[in-house]
N, C-alpha and C positions, 0 to 999 in steps of 0.2 A: 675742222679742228675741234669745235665745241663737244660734236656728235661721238669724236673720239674721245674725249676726255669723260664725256658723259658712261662711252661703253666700258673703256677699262676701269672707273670708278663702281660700274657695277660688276663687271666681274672680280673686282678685289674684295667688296665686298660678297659675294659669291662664294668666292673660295674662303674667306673667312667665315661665313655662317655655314661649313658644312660639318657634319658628322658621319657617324659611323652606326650601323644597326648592326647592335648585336645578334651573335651569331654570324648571320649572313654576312657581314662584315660589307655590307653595299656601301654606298656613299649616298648622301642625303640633303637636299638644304632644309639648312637649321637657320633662319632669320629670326625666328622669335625663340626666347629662351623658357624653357619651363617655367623660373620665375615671373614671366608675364601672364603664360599660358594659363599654368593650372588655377588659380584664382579664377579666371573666369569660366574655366568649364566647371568647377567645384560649382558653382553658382548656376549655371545650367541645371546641374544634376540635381541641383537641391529644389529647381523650378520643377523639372518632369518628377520627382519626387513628391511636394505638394500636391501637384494639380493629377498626381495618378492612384489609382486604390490599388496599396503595396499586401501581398499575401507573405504571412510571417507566418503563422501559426500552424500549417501545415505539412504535412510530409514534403510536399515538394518548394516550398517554400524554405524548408530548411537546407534539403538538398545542396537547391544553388547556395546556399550561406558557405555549409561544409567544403563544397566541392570548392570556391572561390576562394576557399583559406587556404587547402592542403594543394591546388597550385598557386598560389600567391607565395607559400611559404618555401615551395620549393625551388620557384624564382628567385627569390631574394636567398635563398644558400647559393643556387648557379652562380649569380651574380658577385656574391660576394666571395668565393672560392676562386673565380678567375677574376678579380681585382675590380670590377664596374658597379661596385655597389653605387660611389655616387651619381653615378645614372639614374638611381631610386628615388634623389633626395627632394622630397616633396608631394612625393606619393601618397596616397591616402585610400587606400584599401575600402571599396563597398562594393557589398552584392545583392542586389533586389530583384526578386519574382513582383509584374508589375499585371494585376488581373486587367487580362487584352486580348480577344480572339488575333492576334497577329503572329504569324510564323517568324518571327526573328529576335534577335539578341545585339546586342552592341555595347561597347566602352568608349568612355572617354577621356580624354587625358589625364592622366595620376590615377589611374586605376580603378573610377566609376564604373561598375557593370551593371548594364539592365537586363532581365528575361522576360520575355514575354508569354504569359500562359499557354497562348499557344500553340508556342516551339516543344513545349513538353511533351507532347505526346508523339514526336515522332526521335525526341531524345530516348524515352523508352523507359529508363535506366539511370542510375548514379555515371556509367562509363561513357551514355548517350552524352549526360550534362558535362562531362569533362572535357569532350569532343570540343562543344563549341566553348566553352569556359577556357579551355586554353586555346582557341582560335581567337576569343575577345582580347582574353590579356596580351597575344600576343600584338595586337594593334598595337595597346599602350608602350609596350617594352619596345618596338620598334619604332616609336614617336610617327605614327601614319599621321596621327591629324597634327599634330606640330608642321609635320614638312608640307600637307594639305595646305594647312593656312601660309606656311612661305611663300608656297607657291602663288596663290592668290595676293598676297602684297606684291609678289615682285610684277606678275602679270596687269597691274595697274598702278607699277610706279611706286609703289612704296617701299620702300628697301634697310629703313632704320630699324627693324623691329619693331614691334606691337606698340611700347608707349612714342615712341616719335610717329608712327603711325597715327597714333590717337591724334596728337596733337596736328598733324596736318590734316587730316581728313577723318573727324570719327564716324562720322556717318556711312562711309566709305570702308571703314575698317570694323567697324558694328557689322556690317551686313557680309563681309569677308569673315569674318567669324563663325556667325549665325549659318552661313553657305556652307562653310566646314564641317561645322559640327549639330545642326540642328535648322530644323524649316518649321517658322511659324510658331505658333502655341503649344501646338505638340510634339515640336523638339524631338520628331523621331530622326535618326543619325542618318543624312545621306549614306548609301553603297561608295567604300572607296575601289580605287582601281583594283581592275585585274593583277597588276603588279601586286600591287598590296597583301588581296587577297591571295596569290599564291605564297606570298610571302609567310601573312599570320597562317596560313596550313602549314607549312614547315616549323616554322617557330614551335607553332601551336601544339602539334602534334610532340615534339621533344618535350613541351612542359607538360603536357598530360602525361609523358611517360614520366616524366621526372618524380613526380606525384606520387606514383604508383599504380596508373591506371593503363591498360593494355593497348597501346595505340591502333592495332591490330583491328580495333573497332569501328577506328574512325574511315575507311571506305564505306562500313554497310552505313554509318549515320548518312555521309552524304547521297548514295545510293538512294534513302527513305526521302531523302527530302529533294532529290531530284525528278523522284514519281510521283511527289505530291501533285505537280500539275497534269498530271493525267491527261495530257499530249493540248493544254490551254495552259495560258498564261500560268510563268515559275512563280513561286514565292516571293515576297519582295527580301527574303535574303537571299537567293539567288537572283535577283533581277540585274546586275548588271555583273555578276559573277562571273569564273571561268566556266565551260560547258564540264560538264559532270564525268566525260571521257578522259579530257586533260586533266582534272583535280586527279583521280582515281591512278591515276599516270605519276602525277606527281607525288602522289602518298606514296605511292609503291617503293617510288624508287629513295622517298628519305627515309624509309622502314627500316632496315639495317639502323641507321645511325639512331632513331628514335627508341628499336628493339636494347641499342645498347646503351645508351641513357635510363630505359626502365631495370635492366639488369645493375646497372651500377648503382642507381640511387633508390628502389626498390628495396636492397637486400640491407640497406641503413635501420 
C-alpha cells in the first residue's frame, strides 16, 4: 500500500512538473523551475568565464557577439508574436569566443553561450557561426538542461525541485547539477541526448533562418564537421551525437518549414 502511495504521489508530481517545448510542442519534465535553475548556471558561466582566456577584440570574436544578438533577437519576436514570451523571463543573453584548440560550442540555461576557437574554422563563415549559434540557443529555448537535471533528481529520489532538493541532500544535488551541466574545473558542457540533439537542429535551424541567415547551409556545416575525424575518433561535439546520415535526413526534411521562416522574417 505504502509502495503505492509512494508511486501515485510521484507521478502526480510528474504530471505537475511537465511542460511544453516550444515549437516541437513535446512534453518535458519540468521539476526544477527556472527561478531555481538559472542562478546557478549564471554562476557556472561566470566560473568558465574567469578561469578561461575570452577573445573579444577580433573579427571572429565579434562575429559570435553579432551573430548571438541577431538570433537572440529574433527569438524573443517568435516568442513574443505567438504569446510565450514569458518562457524568456530570466534570460540573460551572453556570447563568448573562449581561445581553446576544442571543436565545440555549448549554452547554458538563460542563454550563456560559449565558442570555442576551434570550431571556427570549420564554421567558415558568419552562416557557419549561425549554424551552431542557433543549434546552442536552441538547447536553452527548449529547457534541455532544465529537464537534464529533472531527470536526475527524480532518478535518485528527489522530486521537490532544486531548493527542497538542496535541503534534503545537497551534496547529492551539487553533483546532479554539476553531471548536467558541467565536469570538474573545466566545466566543459556534457553531450545531451540524441533526442535532444535532433531536436536543437530543428529548432536550431528555424532560428537561424529567423535571423536571416540561409538555413540551406547548415547540412555542408555538419557534412565539415563529420570528416573532421578522418575515419578516427568524431569530435567531441559530435561524440555522442546523431550519425551524420540521419542529421542531413533530418535537415532536409524541416527545410521547407525553415525556407519559410527565412522568407517571412527575412523580408522584415
Amino acid at each position: 500500500m505504502l509502495k503505492k502511495i509512494i508511486f501515485l504521489l510521484a507521478a502526480g508530481l510528474i504530471a505537475y512538473g511537465c511542460a511544453k517545448v516550444p515549437m516541437s510542442n513535446r512534453n518535458q519534465l519540468a521539476l526544477v523551475s527556472n527561478a531555481e535553475l538559472l542562478p546557478m548556471s549564471f554562476e557556472q558561466y561566470s566560473q568558465v568565464l574567469r578561469e578561461g582566456r575570452l577573445v573579444t577584440n577580433t573579427p571572429e570574436g565579434q562575429m559570435v557577439v553579432r551573430v548571438g544578438k541577431k538570433i537572440a533577437e529574433a527569438v524573443e519576436f517568435y516568442m513574443k508574436e505567438n504569446g510565450m514570451e514569458r518562457q524568456l523571463q530570466g534570460f540573460e543573453w551572453e556570447f563568448n569566443l573562449i581561445q581553446e584548440d576544442i571543436v565545440n560550442a555549448w549554452c547554458m540555461p538563460g542563454g550563456k553561450v560559449a565558442f570555442y576557437t576551434g570550431i571556427m574554422p570549420v564554421c567558415q563563415d558568419e552562416a557557419g557561426v549561425a549554424v551552431v549559434m542557433g543549434h546552442e540557443v536552441a538547447h536553452a529555448i527548449a529547457n534541455h538542461g532544465r529537464e537534464r537535471m529533472s531527470n536526475g533528481l527524480l532518478l535518485n529520489g528527489l522530486i521537490g525541485g532544486a531548493q527542497v532538493a538542496m535541503g534534503q541532500n545537497p551534496t547529492l544535488t551539487q553533483q546532479i547539477f554539476l553531471q548536467s551541466f558541467g565536469v570538474g574545473g573545466q566545466l566543459k558542457m556534457l553531450s545531451f541526448s540524441r533526442k535532444h540533439e535532433l531536436e536543437a537542429d530543428q529548432l536550431g535551424l528555424n532560428f537561424m533562418a529567423m535571423a536571416g541567415y540561409d538555413p540551406r547551409v547548415a547540412p555542408d556545416f555538419w557534412e565539415r564537421m563529420a570528416n573532421l575525424g578522418g575515419g578516427g575518433a568524431p569530435p567531441e561535439f559530435l561524440s555522442t551525437h546523431p550519425g551524420p546520415n540521419r542529421r542531413k535526413d533530418e535537415l532536409n526534411k524541416q527545410m521547407p518549414i525553415a525556407l519559410e521562416y527565412f522568407n517571412k522574417y527575412h523580408q522584415k
